[in-house]
N, C-alpha and C positions, 0 to 999 in steps of 0.2 A: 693556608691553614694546615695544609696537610704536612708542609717543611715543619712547621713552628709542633708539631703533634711527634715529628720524627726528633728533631733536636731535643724536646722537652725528653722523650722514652731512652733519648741516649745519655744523658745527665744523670737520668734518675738510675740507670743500669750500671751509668759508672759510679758515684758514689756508695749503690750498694755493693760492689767489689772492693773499695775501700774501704768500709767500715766492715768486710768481714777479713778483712788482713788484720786485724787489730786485733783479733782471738789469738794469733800466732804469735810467741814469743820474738822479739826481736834480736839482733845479734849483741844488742848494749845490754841486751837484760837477762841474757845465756852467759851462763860461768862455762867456762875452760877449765879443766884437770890435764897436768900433762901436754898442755898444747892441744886436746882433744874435746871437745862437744859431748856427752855422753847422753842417753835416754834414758831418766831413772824417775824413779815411782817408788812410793811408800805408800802403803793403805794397813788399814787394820787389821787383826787376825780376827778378830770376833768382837765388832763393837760394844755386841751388850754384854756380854759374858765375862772379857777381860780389855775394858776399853784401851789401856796403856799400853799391850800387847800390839807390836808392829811386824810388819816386813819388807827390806828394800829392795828390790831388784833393777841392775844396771846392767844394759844392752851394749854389746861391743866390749867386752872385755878384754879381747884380743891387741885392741888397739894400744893398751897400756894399763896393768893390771895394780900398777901405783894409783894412774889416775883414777880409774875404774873404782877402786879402796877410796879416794877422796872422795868422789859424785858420789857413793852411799853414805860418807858421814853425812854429807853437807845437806841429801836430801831427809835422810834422817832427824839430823837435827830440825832441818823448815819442817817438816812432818810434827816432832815434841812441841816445838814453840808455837807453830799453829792449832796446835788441839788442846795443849798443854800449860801453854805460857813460860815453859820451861826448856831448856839445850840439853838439861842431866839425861845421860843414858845408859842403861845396864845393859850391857849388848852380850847376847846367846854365842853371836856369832857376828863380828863386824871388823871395819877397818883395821884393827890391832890385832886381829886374830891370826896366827901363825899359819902362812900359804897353806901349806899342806893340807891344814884342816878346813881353807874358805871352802864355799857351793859351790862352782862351777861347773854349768852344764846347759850346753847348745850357745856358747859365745855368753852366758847370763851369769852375773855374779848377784849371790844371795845373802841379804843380812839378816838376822830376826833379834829385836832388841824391846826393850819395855822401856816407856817416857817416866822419867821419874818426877813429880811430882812435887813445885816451889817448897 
């Protein structure tokens, strides 16, 4: 009884390792910029106040500052079309914006753009 109480505790331990691998993106479902992986995030500036109002920040700049430029259009854009239903974007400050003038600071490249609206 006491095997069959060990084997059942060790099935149930491993499936729940399994099903919590499934929150992590997979390598087929991660875009490449540049040959590179990037960490980027888009969230609101003020949901209630000016919902269409965003900002993207992309980790690892250093790796490639082209790609770095594509992982915040791309996450910009899934940010518009998820909240928006919309790709259109009036960017403050984004991917076409002349080097000189992008955010960067502490390896972090920064966009701030507004979802424009079907």
């Amino acid at each position: 009884m006491a095997k069959h109480t060990y084997v059942t505790a060790m099935i149930l331990a491993g499936s729940l390792l399994v099903t919590a691998c499934g929150n992590a993106p997979s390598k087929a479902t991660r875009v490449a910029f540049d040959g590179v992986f990037f960490r980027a995030s888009a969230k609101h500036v003020n949901k209630k106040a000016a919902p269409t109002e965003f900002t993207v920040t992309v980790n690892g700049v250093s790796q490639s500052l082209d790609g770095a430029r594509e992982a915040g259009r791309y996450e910009g854009i899934k940010f518009c079309i998820d909240n928006f239903g919309s790709s259109r974007i009036a960017w403050k400050v984004g991917p076409d914006t002349e080097p000189q003038k992008l955010r960067i600071e502490n390896d972090k490249l920064n966009f701030a753009g507004t979802c424009q609206r079907p």
